[in-house]
N, C-alpha and C positions, 0 to 999 in steps of 0.2 A: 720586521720594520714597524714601527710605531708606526700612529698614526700622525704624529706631530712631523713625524720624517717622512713620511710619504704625501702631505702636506708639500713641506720645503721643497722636495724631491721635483713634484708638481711644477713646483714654480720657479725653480730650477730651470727647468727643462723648457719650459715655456718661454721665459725673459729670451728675447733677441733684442739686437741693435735694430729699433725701426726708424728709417732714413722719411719716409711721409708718415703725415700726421692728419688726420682728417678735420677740417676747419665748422664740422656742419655738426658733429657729434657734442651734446652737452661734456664740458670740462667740467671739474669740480678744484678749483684752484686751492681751495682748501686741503686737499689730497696731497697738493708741494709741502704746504707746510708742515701737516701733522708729519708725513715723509722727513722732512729734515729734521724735526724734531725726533725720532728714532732715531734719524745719522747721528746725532750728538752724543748718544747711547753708545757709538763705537769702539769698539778698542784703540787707544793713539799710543805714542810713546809718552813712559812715564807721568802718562794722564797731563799731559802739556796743552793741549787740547788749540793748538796754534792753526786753528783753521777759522776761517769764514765763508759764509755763502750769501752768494747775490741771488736776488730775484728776480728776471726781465720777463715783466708779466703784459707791459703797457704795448700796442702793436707799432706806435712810433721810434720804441727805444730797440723793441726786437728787429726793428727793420735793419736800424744802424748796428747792432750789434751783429746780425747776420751778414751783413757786409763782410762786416771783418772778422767774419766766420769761413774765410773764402766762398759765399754764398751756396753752404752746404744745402741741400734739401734738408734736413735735418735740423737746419738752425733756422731755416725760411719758412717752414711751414711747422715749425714749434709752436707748439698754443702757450708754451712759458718754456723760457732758457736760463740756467741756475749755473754760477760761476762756483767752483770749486774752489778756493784760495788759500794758500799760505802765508801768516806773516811772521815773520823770522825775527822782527825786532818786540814781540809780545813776550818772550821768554819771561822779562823781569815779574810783568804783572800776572804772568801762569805759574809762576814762583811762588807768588805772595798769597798768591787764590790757593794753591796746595798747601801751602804752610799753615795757613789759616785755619783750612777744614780741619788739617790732620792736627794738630794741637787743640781744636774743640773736638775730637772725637777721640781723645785716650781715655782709655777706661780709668777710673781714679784709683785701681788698684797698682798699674802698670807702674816700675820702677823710673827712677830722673834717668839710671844710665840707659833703659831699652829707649827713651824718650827722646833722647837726645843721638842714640844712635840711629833711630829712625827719620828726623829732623835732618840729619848730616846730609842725609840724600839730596833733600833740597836747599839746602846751609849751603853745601860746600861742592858736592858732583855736579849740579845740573849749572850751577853760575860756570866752574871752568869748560865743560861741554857747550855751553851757548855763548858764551860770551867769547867772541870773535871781531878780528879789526878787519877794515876794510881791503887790505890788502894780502891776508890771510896770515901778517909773522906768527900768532900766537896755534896755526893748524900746525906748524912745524917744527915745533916746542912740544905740541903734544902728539904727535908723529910720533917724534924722535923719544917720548916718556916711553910712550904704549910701546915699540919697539923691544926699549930696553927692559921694561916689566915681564914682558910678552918672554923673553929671551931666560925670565926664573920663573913662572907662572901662568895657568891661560889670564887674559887679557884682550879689553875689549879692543879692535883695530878699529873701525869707524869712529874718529875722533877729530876730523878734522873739521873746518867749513862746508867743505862739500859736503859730507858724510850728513852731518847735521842737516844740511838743504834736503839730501836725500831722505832722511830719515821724516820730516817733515811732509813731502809730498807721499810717501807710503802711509804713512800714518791719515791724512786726509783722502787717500784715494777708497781705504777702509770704510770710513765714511759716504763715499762717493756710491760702493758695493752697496753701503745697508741703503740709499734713499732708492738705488734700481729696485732693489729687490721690493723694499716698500710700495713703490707706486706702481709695482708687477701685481704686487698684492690689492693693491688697491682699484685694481681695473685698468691700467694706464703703460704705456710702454715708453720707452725711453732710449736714447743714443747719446754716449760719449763721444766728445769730439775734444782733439787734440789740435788738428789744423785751425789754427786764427792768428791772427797779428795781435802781440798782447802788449808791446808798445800802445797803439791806436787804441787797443780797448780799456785800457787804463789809462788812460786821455779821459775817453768818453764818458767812465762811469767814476770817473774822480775817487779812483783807488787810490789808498795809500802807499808811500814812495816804495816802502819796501813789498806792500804786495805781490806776489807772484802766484798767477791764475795754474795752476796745476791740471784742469781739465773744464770743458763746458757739457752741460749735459740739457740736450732738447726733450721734451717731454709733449707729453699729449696722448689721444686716443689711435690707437692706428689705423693710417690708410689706407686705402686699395692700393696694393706693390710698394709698399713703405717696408718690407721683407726683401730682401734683392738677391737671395739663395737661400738656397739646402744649407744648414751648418755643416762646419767642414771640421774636425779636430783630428789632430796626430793621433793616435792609438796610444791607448790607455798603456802598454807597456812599454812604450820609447819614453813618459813620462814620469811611471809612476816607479818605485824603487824602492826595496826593502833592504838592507843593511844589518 
């Protein structure tokens, strides 16, 4: 084992969900940001990069936000609460930002036909893959493609609205792993939280219409029984599988 891995390994092992957070130990709120700034380092789909992250660093807006965290200890006694977000209606302008780099970054030797078959990607696959109506006819049109493609070749099956939502919130949740891991490294522990009303909370912090909060995550120094067990996992061979 490297030492870079036995590093990781380290801090691996260490990250738990911790539900208290000690209100008396110096924070270094700068710790969030450089932290999120690695998340953005992530792996996302097709570098679409369709996430955002809130900050609830102020103890008036934590309070309200911990409400409608169903009054987690975890989100009550958070020294800063950071919203995880998708927006789904960003597709056009994480189009334009790909298209952009990758045509200032072909080598000048590179031919028009590899140029423009590399372009096509975002020309022409990622507009029919996001571009979706409100009532989903255009998922079952291309259902019904990937089916029949599917039926003379492999082909991709998540093509629908959903599919796309989903794809969305894996891709930020990636994100969500590097900031744990980050502010693990950086002295600081952290809990994901799923339970909140995100009606109310996108009320409060005047998210955008399409916003959808994917997870909240409390951070801070840990506190006395902010740990609340032994970890528990399935065994490594009910999970793991070789083929």
């Amino acid at each position: 084992m490297t030492t870079d891995a036995k590093y990781f390994d380290d801090l691996v092992q260490a990250r738990r969900s911790v539900r208290i957070y000690d209100q008396e130990q110096e924070f270094d709120h700068n710790a969030v940001q450089r932290s999120l700034e690695r998340a953005t380092l992530s792996p996302n789909s097709s570098n679409m990069q369709m996430w955002e992250f809130y900050r609830i660093s102020s103890d008036a807006l934590k309070k309200e936000v911990a409400e409608n965290c169903m009054k987690q200890k975890a989100a009550t006694t958070a020294r800063e609460l950071v919203l995880f977000v998708v927006r789904p209606s960003l597709w056009k302008d994480r189009t334009a930002f790909n298209l952009d780099k990758m045509k200032s970054s072909f080598p000048e030797e590179m031919e028009d036909k590899d140029k423009n078959r590399a372009l096509s990607y975002y020309q022409k696959l990622i507009p029919i893959l996001y571009n979706n109506d409100k009532l989903g006819v255009r998922s079952v049109f291309k259902k019904l493609y990937s089916w029949y493609v599917g039926t003379k070749r492999p082909m991709v099956r998540q093509v629908t609205k959903t599919d796309v939502r989903v794809t969305l919130h894996k891709s930020v949740s990636l994100a969500a792993m590097t900031f744990m891991y980050s502010m693990k490294a950086e002295g600081y522990d952290t809990c994901p939280m799923e339970g909140f009303d995100s009606k109310r909370l996108k009320k409060l912090l005047d998210l955008p219409k399409d916003a959808e909060i994917s997870m909240i995550i409390g951070c801070g120094p840990a506190g006395e029984g902010g740990v609340y067990n032994d970890r528990v996992r399935v065994p490594n061979q009910e999970v793991i599988f070789e083929r």
